[in-house]
N, C-alpha and C positions, 0 to 999 in steps of 0.2 A: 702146474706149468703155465704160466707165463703164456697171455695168445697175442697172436701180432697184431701191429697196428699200423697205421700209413706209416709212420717213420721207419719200418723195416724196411732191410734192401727187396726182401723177398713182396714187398707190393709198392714196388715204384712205377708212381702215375703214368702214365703216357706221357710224353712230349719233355719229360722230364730227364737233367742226363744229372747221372748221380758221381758225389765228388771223389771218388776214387776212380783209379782205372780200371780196377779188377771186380769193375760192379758188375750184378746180375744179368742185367742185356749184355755186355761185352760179354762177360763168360759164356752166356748160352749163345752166342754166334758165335765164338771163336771154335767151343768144343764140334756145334754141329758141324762148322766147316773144315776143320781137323780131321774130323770123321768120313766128310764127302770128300776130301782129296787122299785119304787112304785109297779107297773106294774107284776113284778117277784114276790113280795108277794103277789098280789092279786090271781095270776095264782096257786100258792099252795096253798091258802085258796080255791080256786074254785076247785081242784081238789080232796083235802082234804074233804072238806065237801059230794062235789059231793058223792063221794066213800062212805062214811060212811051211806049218805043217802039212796042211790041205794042198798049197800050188807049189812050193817051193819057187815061186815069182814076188823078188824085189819088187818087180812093175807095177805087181798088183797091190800089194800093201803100199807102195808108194802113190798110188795115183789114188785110192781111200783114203789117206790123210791128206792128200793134199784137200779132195772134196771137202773133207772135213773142216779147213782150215780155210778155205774160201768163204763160207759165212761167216768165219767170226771176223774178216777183216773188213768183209760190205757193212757187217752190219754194227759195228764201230760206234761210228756216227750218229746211227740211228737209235743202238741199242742206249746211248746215254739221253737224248731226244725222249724216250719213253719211259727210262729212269724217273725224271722229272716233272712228268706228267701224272703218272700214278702213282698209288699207293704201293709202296716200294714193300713193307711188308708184304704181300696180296703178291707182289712179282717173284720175291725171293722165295716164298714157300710156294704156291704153284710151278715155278722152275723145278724144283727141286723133286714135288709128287711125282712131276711132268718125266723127268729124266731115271727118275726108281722105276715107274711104268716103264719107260721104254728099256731100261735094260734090261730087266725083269725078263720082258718078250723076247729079247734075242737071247736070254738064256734060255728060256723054252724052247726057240725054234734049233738051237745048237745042239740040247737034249734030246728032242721028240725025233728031228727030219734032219738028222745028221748025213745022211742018203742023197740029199740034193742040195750039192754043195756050189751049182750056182747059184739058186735059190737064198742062200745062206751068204753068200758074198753081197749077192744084190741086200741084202737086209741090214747085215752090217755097216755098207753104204751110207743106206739111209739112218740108220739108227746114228751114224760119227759126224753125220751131218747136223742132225738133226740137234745135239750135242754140241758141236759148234754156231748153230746158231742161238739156242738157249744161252751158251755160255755164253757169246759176246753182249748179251743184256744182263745177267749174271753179275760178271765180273763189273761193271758201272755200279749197281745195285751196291753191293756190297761194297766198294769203295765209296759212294755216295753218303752210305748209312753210319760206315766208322764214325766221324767227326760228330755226330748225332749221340752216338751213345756211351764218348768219353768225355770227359772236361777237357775243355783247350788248351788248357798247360799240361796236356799228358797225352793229346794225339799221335806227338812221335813218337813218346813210346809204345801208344798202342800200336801203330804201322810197324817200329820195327818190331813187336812182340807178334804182328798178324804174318810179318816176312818169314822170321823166325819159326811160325808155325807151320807155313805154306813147305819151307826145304827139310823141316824135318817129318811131316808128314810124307813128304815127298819120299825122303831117304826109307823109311819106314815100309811106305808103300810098296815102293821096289823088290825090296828085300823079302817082305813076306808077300807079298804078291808074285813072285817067279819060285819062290819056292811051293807056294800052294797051287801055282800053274802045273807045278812036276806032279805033285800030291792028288788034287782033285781035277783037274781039268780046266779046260775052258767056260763050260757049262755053268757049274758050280761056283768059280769063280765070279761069273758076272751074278749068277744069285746075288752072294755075298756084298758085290758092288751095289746092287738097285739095294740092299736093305741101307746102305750107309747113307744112301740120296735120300730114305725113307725117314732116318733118322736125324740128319739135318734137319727134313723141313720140320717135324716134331718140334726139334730143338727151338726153330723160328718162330712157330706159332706162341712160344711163350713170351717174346720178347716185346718190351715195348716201346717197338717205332714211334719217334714223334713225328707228327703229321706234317708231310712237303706239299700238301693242297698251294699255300702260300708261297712255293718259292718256283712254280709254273710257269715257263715263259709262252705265253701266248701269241702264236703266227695267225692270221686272218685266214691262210691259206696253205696248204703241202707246197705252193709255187714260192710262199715270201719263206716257208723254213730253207728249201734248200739253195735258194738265192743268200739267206743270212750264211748258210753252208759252206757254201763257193766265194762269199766275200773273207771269211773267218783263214780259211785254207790259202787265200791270194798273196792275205797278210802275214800270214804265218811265210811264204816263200819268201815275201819280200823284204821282211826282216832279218830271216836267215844267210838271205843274201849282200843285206847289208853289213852282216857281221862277217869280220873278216876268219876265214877256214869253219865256219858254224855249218856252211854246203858239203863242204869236204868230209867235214866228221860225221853227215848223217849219209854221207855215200858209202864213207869206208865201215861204219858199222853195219848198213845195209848188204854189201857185198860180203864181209865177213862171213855174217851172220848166213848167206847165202852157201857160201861153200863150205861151210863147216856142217848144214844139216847133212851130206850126205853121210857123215862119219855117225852120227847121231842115231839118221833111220835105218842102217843098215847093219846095226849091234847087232841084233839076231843072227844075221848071218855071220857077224865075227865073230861070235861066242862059241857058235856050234856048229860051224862047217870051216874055221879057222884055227879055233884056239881048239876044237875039239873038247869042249864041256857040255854041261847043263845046261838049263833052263836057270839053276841058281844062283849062278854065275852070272847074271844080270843084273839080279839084284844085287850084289855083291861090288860089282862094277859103277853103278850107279850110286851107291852107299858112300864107297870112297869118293867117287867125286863131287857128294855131297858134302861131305867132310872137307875135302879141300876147299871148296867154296866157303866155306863157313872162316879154316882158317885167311882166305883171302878177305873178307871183310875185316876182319881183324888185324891183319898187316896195313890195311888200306885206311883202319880212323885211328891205328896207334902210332905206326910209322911215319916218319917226318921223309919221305921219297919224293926227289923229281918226278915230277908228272911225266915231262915229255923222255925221260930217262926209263920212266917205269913203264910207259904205256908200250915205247921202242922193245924194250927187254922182255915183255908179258907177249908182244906178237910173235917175236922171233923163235921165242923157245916152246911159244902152243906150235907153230909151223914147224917145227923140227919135231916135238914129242907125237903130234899126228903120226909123222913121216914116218916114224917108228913107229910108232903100232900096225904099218904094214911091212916092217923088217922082221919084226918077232913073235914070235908062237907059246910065248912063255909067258903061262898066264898069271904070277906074282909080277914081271916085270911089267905084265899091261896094269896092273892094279896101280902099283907108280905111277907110270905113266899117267891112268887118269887122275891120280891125287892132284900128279903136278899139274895137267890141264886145268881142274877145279879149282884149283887154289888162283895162279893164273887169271880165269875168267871172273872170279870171284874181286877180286884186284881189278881188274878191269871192269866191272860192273858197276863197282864202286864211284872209279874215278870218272866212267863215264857222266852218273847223275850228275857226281858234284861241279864237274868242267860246265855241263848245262845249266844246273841251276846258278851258276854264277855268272855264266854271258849271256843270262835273259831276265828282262825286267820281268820284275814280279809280275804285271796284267800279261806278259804275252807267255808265258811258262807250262800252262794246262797247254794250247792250240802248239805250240811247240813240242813237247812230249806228245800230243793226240797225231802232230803229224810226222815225227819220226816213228811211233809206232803203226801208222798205215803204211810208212815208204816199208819199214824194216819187216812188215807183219805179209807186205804184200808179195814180196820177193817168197815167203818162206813155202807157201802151197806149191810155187814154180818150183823150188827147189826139192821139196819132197816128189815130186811129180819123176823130175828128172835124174833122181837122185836112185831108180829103181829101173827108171829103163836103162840109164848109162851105163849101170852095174851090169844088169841082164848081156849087155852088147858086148861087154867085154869080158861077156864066161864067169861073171860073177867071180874074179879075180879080186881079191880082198886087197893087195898088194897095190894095184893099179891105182885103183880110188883110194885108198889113206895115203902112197905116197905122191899122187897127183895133189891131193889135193894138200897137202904139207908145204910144197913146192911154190903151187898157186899163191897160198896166203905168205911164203916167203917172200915172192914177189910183191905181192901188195903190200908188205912190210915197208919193202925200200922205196916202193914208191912213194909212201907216206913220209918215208924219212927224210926225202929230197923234198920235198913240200914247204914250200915256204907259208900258205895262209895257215895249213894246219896246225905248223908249231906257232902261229900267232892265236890260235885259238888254248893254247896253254899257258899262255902268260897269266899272272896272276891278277887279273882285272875282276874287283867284285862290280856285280850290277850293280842297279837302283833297286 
């Protein structure tokens, strides 16, 4: 047999990025992080149901994600800040220990002291907290690092093969994770979840990060970083502002995005005190509108569609197919339904990026996308928050909120369509 030697893939240097895509460091991030987002949707299904089980209060699961969701939007800014600074390996598998640990412990505490179930809420708390703030340094990290460990003529396809992976784990996740929520529990569940963050970071310790020592931006003070902070974000408004409807389109994604969580965090209650099923019927539901999404990317880079024709038609009919899902109780027809919405948002996700990246010069693109996703990231904790007490107010009337909020985003349809900057921000104008 034949022994290896430096030119195998299996002992590539440090700081070395090897000419394929599907090299050794790529593969062993992509699998551990496959693996941790099984694992992260299992951990909201287990928490999700847990909560519904135990209080039957929207308000309560709702006002926990939102906690949850609050650090990762502060900590944005900072978490790419520290990205930068460290050793990015060192970050992403400590994250990863960090977060097997803690769920690990709330499955114990859900097993042992299932008898003091404030106790058990207060910990979940902190545990989705805690989880949110890892993540929002997390998610930098591992975006930071792709570019590192493909060749430059193959980073897009690494991103879309890393997209790729994130919705079909995603779908995956769902599906066997509400099914083994029926099967084993919550308990057992989050087990199974701390083992997959365990086996992530495994995964990571093998890979080898080139070193970002060199690419450190050095502040004298915390005072001159977050003045560069507040200058970067002034710019980023006053660009936005100078481009004519670029305001418009980060408001109306913003408020979308706003009213459409409550349909979102309040599945649980449609699933099984509406449509009257299971727990497996979640996953099921989330599956198909994975699948839709997928075929919406697909309509959206093979189809030759009007923009402002498609984006009008993708509003109107997510507002209408909402509206219906609080008309009907038949759970093949909500399956449609979500197809159609995925497919839909999937089309509209699309066409989002690409309208951005083309009315923004190349240097101002990252601080533009960094501050649509604080406008858009920071509305979504408000909205989980409210999205369980409004439900609660109104007898947890399923009916109420899907066809409110159908209505809502109907109206915000038209508004957008009487808009004169907006449909100026769809003409076909490439940057620089």
């Amino acid at each position: 047999m034949p022994s290896h030697n430096s030119n195998t893939p299996d002992k590539e240097p440090t700081g070395e990025i090897n000419t394929r895509l599907w090299n050794r460091n790529f593969a062993l991030l992509f699998q551990g992080q496959f693996v941790s987002l099984l694992g992260s949707q299992a951990f909201i299904i287990a928490i999700m149901f847990w909560i519904k089980g135990s209080t039957e209060s929207a308000s309560t699961f709702g006002f926990i994600m939102m906690l949850a969701n609050i650090p990762a939007v502060i900590m944005s800014p900072i978490g790419g800040a520290i990205v930068d600074r460290y050793d990015r390996k060192t970050i992403v598998v400590m994250i990863d220990i960090v977060n097997g640990i803690a769920v690990m412990s709330l499955a114990g505490v859900l097993f042992f002291f299932p008898q003091y179930q404030l106790f058990s809420l207060i910990y979940i708390t902190f545990i989705a907290t805690l989880l949110g703030i890892t993540g929002a340094i997390f998610r930098p990290a591992i975006l930071a690092c792709v570019p590192d460990l493909v060749p430059k003529d193959k980073l897009d396809s690494a991103n879309s093969l890393s997209q790729a992976g994130v919705q079909f784990a995603a779908m995956i996740g769902n599906g066997v994770g509400s099914v083994l929520y029926r099967l084993v529990g919550a308990p057992l569940l989050l087990f199974l979840d701390s083992l997959t963050y365990l086996f992530s970071a495994i995964s990571e310790m093998f890979i080898n990060f080139p070193d970002n020592k060199k690419e450190v931006k050095k502040h004298s003070s915390l005072k001159e970083l977050i003045q560069t902070f507040k200058a970067d974000i002034k710019e980023s408004f006053q660009y936005m502002s100078n481009t004519p409807g670029m305001l418009e389109f980060l408001y109306m994604a913003a408020t979308i995005n706003f009213f459409v969580i409550p349909c979102t965090i309040l599945l649980p209650f449609y699933i099984e005190d509406y449509l009257k099923l299971t727990t497996d019927w979640y996953g099921y539901i989330t599956i198909v509108f994975g699948l839709g999404a997928m075929i919406g990317f697909i309509v959206a880079g093979t189809m030759n569609i009007n923009k402002k024709s498609g984006m009008l038609f993708s509003l109107l009919v997510t507002s209408l197919m909402i509206a219906l899902m609080g008309l009907t109780n038949n759970a093949y027809f909500s399956l449609f339904i979500m197809l159609t919405i995925g497919t839909l948002n999937g089309y509209m996700g699309v066409m989002i990026m690409g309208i951005i990246q083309t009315k923004t010069i190349s240097s101002m693109r990252g601080r533009i996308f960094g501050l649509m996703g604080i406008v858009t990231g920071g509305l979504t904790p408000i909205g989980m928050g409210l999205s369980g007490v409004v439900f609660d107010l109104v007898d947890q009337s399923i009916p109420t909120i899907y066809i409110g909020t159908g209505v809502i985003l109907l109206c915000i349809s038209m508004v957008i369509y009487f808009n004169k900057n907006f449909h100026a921000i769809m003409e076909e104008t490439p940057s620089n």
